[in-house]
C-alpha positions as CSV (number, residue, x, y, z in Angstrom):
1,X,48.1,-35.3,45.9
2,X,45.8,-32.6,47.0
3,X,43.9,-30.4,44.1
4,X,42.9,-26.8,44.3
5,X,39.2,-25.8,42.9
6,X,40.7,-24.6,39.9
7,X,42.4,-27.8,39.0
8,X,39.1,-29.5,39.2
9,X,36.9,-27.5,37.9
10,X,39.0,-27.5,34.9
11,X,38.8,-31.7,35.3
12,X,35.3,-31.7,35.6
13,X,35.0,-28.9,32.5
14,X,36.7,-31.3,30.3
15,X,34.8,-34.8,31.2
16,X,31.8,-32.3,30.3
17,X,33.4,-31.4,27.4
18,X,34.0,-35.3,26.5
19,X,30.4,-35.9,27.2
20,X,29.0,-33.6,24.6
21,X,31.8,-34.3,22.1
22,X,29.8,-37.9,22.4
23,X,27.0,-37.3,22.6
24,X,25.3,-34.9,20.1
25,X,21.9,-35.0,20.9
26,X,22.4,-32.6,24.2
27,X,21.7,-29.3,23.5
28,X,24.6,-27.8,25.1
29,X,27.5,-26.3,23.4
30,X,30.5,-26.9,25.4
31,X,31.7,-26.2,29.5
32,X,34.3,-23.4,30.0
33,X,36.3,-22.5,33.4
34,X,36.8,-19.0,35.6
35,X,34.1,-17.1,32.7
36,X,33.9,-13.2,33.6
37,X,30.6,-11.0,32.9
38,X,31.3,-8.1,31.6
39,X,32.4,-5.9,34.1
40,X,31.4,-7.7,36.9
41,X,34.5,-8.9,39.6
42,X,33.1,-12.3,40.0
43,X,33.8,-15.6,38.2
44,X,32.4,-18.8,37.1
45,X,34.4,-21.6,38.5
46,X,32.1,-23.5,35.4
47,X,29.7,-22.7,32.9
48,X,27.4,-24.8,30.8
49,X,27.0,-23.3,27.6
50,X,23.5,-23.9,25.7
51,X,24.7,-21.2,22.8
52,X,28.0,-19.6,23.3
53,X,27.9,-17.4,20.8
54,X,24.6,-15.9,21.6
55,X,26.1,-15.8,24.8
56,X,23.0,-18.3,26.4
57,X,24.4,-20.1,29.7
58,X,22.4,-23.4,30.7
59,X,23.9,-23.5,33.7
60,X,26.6,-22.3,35.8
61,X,28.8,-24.0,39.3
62,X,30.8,-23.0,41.8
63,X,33.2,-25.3,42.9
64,X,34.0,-26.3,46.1
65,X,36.7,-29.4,47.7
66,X,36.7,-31.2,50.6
67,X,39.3,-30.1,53.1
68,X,42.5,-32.1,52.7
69,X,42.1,-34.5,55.8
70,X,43.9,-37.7,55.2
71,X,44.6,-36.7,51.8
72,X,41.0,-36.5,50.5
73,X,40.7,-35.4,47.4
74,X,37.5,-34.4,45.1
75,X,38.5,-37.9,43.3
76,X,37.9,-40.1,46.4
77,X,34.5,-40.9,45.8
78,X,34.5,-43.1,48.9
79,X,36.2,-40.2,51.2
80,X,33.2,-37.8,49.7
81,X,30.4,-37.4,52.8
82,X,27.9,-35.7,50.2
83,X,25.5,-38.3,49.2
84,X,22.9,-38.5,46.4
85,X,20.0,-38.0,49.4
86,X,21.5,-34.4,50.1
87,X,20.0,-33.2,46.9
88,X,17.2,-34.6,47.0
């Protein structure tokens, strides 16, 4: 089944999400989908929050899928051409 951006940048918020929950010692609040700046018209398909409430971002992604050929999806891992040596 194909999924949208939004779908897994909401997946990949909440295995974030997981990760910190388990492991304490980061020092990163939490992940958080589609965040606004104030009254800017973009968005943040994901933000890594070092102090939410001081409003310090860590880090933030924009999320982007493969095109749907032969039913590829952002969870094929084997159908995924991007390979560790493209960011290096």
């Amino acid at each position: 089944m194909p999924v949208d951006e939004r779908t897994f940048a909401a997946d990949a918020a909440s295995w974030i999400n997981t990760i910190l929950h388990d492991r304490g010692d980061l020092p990163y609040e939490g992940a958080s989908v589609e965040e606004h700046t104030p009254g800017a018209r973009t968005r943040r398909d994901i933000t890594l929050w070092r102090d939410r409430n001081r409003n310090q971002i860590a880090l933030t992604g924009e999320v982007k899928v493969p095109g749907n050929i032969h039913g590829q999806t952002p969870y094929d891992y084997q159908g995924n051409r991007i390979s560790n040596r493209d960011f290096r």
